[in-house]
N, C-alpha and C positions, 0 to 999 in steps of 0.2 A: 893663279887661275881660280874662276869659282868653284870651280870641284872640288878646291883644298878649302874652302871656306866653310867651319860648319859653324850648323846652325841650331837653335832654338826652337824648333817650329819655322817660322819665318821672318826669326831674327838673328844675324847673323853674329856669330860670340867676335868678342872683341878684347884685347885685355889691357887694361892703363895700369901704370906705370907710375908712380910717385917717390923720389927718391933725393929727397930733402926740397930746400926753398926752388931752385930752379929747371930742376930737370922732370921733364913729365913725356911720357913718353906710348904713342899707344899701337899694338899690334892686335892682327888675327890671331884668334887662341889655337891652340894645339892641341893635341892628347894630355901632352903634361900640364895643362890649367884644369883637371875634372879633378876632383870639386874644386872653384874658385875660391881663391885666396881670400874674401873677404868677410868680414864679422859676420854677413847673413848666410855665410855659405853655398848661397843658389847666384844666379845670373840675375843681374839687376837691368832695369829697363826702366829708368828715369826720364820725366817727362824732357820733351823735345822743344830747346828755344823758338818761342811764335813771336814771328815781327808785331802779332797783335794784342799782345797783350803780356807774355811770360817771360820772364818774370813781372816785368812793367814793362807799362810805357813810358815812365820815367825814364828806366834807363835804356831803352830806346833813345828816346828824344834827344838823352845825355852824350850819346856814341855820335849820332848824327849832326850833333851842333859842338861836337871837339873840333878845338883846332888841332889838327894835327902836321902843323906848318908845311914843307914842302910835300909830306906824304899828304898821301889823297884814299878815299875811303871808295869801294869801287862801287855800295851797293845802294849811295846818294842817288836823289833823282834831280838833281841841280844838273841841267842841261839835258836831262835825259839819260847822262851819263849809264844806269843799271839798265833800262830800256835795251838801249843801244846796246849794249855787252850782249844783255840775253840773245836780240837778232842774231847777232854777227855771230855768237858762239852756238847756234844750232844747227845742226846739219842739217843737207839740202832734203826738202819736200816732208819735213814737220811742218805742221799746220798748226803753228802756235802763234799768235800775233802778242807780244808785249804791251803792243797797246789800245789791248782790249781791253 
């Protein structure tokens, strides 16, 4: 629940997890994450992926034109496909139109 959830101010702590090549793993922190485990020692808050531009648009472009053979990427706008998701997943009597 979010009552267990603390925070930073009004960032909500989070803790990742890296534990060799494949396992990465991330939770809500706890009491026992103060002070964080990391070389800076504080709570880090690292810029946030933007479709327009960050890291690039390259690799934007690059994710969007994979093949990714019978998998399918859900946030293409090839038939509308993202549009349509946003609709259909908002509940009733949000006043959001997708395609605005």
């Amino acid at each position: 629940p979010r009552s267990q959830v603390r925070f930073d101010g009004s960032h909500p702590k989070a803790v990742y997890h890296k534990d060799g090549p494949s396992t990465h793993f991330f939770r809500l922190a706890n009491g026992n994450d103060e002070p964080p485990e990391n070389h800076y020692g504080n709570w880090r808050y690292p810029p946030i992926v933007d479709w327009n531009g960050f890291p690039s648009t390259e690799l934007r472009d690059k994710l969007m034109n994979a093949d990714f053979g019978a998998a399918t990427i859900k946030v293409t706008d090839k038939d509308d496909r993202f549009r349509n998701l946003l609709n259909n997943a908002k509940p009733a009597g949000i006043p959001f139109d997708p395609w605005a």
